[in-house]
C-alpha positions in Angstrom: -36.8 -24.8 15.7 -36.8 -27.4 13.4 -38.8 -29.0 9.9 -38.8 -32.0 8.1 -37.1 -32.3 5.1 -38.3 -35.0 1.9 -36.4 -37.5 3.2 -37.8 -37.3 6.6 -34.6 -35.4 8.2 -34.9 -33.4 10.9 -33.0 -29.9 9.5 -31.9 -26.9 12.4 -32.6 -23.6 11.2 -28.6 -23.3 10.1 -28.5 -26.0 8.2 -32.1 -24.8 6.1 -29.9 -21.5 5.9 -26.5 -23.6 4.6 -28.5 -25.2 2.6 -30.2 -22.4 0.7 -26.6 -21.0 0.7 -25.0 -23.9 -1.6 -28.4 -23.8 -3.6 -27.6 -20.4 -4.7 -24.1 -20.9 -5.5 -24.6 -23.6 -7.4 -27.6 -22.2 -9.8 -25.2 -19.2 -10.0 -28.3 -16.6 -11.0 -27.4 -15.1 -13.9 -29.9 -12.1 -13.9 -29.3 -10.8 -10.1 -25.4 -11.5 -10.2 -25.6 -12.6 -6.7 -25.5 -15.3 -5.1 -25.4 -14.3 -1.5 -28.6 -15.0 0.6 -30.6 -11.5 1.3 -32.6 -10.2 4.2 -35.8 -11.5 2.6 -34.4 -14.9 2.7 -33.7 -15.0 6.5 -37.5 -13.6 6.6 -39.1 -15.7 4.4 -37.6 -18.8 5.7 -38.0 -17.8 9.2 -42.2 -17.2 8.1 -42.0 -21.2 6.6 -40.7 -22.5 9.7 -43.0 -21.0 12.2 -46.3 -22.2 9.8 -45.1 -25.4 9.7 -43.8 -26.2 13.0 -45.2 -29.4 15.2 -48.5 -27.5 17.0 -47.8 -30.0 19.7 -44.4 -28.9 20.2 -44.0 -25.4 20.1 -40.7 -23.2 19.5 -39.6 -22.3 22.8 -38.7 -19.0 23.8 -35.3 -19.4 24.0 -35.0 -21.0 20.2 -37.2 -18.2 19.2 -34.8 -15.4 20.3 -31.6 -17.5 19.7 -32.5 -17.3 16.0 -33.3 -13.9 15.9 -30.5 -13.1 17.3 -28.5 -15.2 14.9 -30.6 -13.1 12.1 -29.7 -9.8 13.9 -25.6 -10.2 13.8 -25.8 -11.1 10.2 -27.7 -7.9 9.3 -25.5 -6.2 11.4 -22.4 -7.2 9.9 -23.5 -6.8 6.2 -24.5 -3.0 7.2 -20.6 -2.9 8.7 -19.4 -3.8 5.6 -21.2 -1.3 3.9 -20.2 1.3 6.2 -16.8 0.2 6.4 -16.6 0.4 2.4 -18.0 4.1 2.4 -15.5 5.1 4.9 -12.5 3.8 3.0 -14.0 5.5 0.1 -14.3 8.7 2.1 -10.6 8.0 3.0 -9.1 7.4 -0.4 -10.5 10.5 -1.5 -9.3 12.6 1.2 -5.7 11.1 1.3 -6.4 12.0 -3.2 -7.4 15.7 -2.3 -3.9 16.3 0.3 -1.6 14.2 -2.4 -2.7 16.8 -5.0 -0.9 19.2 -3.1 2.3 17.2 -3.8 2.4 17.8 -7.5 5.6 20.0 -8.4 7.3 19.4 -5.1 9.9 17.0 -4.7 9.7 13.8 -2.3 12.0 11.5 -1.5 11.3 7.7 -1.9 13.5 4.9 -1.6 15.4 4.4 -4.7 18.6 4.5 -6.1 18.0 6.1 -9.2 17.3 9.8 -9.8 16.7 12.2 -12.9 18.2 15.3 -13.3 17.9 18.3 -15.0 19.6 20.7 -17.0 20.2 23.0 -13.6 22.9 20.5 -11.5 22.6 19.4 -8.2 20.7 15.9 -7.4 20.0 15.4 -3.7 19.3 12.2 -1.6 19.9 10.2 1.8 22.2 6.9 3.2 21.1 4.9 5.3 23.7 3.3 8.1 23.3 0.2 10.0 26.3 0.7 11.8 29.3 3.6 11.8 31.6 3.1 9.1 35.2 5.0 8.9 35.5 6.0 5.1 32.4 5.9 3.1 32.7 6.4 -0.9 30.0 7.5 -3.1 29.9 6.6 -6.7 27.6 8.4 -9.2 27.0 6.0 -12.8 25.3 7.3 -16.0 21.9 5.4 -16.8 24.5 3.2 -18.7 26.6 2.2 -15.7 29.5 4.3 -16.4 31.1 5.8 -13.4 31.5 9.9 -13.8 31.8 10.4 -9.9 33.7 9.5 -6.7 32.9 11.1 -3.7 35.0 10.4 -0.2 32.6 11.2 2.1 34.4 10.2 5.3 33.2 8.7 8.8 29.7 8.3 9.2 28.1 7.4 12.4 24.8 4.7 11.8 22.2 6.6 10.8 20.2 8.8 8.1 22.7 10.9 6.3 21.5 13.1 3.6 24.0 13.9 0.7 23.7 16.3 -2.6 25.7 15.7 -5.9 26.9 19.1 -7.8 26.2 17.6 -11.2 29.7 17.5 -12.4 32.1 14.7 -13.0 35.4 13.7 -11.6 37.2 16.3 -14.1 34.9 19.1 -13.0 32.5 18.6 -16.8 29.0 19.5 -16.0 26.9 16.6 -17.0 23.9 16.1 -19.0 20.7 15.9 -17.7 19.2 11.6 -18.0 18.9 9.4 -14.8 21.8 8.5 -12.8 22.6 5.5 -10.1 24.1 6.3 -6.6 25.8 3.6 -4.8 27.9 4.1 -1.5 30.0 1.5 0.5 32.3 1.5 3.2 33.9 -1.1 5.2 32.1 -2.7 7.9 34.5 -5.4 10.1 36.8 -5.5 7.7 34.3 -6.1 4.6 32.7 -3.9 2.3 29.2 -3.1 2.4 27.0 -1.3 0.5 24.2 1.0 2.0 20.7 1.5 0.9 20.4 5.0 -1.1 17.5 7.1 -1.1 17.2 10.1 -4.1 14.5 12.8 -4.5 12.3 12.9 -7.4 9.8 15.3 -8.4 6.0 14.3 -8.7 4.0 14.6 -11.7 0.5 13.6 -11.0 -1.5 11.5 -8.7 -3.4 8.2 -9.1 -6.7 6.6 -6.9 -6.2 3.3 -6.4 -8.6 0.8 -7.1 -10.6 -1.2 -4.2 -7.3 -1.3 -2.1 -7.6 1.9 -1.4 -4.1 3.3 -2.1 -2.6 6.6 -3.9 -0.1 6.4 -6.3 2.3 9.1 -7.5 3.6 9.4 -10.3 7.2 10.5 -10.4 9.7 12.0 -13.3 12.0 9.8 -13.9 10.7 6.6 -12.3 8.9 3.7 -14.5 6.1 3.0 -12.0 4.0 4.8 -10.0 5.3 5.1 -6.5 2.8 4.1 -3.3 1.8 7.6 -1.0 3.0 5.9 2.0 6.4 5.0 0.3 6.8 8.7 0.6 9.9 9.4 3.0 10.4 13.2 3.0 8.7 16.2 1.3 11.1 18.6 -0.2 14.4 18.9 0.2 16.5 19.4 3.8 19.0 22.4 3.9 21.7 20.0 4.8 21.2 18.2 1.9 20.7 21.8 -0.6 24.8 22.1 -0.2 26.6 20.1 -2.7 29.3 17.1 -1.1 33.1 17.8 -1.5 34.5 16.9 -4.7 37.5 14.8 -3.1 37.7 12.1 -4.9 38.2 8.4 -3.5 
């Protein structure tokens, strides 16, 4: 199907819709804030073309129903996308209502720094590439001091989940503040350090915005932490029993 434009241009039924496209954009209608061509449109245009169309060559059949079905699949996918936007709302508030249940518990999440409390112990997890023979881990104030070496000993690769009695190299029970866990071993010959993983207790949960995520927010850490972050809930029983106090 086809009219003539001023100019005397034959213009497809596309190119009237392009066109009425850019003419929207660029007259940027202040009053609807939209400038995204509506249902009416396709209708209205649709209505135009068929009035004014050459009486001595009719739209065919085919033309007829290969625009209508052009008009069909974009209906259809602007009703997906409205469906597809109510079920990621209906999923963000569900994944909202079972993070709620997280508040008080601890989780653990992949960082290296953890608070603790007045009570002692601070739990957490190494992750191994590969085995290693001797691994050390060293515990540092939130100023970078060093107040504990730990010899843990061969470790195969691998999770590995450790725990921290609180106390420093001369048996002092420290203050409660954040604290830094590193731990290394040699690897060929070379040292390498492996990445740490600490448990921290959750405070309160966020709704994300149109992305659709939940945040948590953690004591102790700066920003909120994503759900799916989330490595472990609680803490393991291997992990409950504090690590040796053999020093490296």
């Amino acid at each position: 199907m086809t009219t003539i434009n001023g100019a005397g241009q034959s213009l497809s039924y596309l190119d009237q819709l392009k066109g009425m496209q850019d003419k929207k954009i660029a007259e940027e209608q202040p009053t609807t804030g939209t400038n995204q061509l509506k249902q009416d449109d396709f209708l209205s245009l649709l209505t135009k073309q068929l009035a004014q169309q050459d009486p001595f060559k009719p739209v065919g059949n085919d033309q007829m129903i290969a625009q209508m079905a052009s008009f069909a699949t974009v209906d259809g996918i602007n009703k997906m996308n409205e469906q597809f936007g109510s079920l990621n709302s209906a999923m963000t508030s569900n994944q909202a209502l079972q993070a709620s249940s997280l508040v008080g518990q601890d989780v653990l999440i992949p960082s290296a720094s953890a608070l603790k409390s007045h009570d002692g112990e601070m739990a957490g997890m190494v992750r191994m590439q590969q085995g290693v023979d001797n691994a050390i881990l060293r515990v540092e104030n939130e100023q970078g001091v060093l107040v504990k070496t730990v010899t843990l000993g061969a470790k195969s690769a691998g999770e590995h989940p450790f725990a921290w009695d609180g106390k420093d190299d001369a048996g002092n029970v420290m203050p409660q503040g954040k604290y830094n866990f590193s731990v290394s071993g040699n690897v060929g010959g070379e040292s390498q350090q492996f990445e740490v993983l600490t448990h921290a207790n959750v405070n309160s949960v966020l709704l994300g915005n149109s992305d659709g995520k939940v945040m948590l927010n953690l004591a102790g850490v700066t920003k909120p932490v994503n759900l799916a972050e989330v490595l472990q809930i609680g803490k393991s029983a291997q992990s409950a029993a504090p690590l040796s106090t053999q020093q490296g």
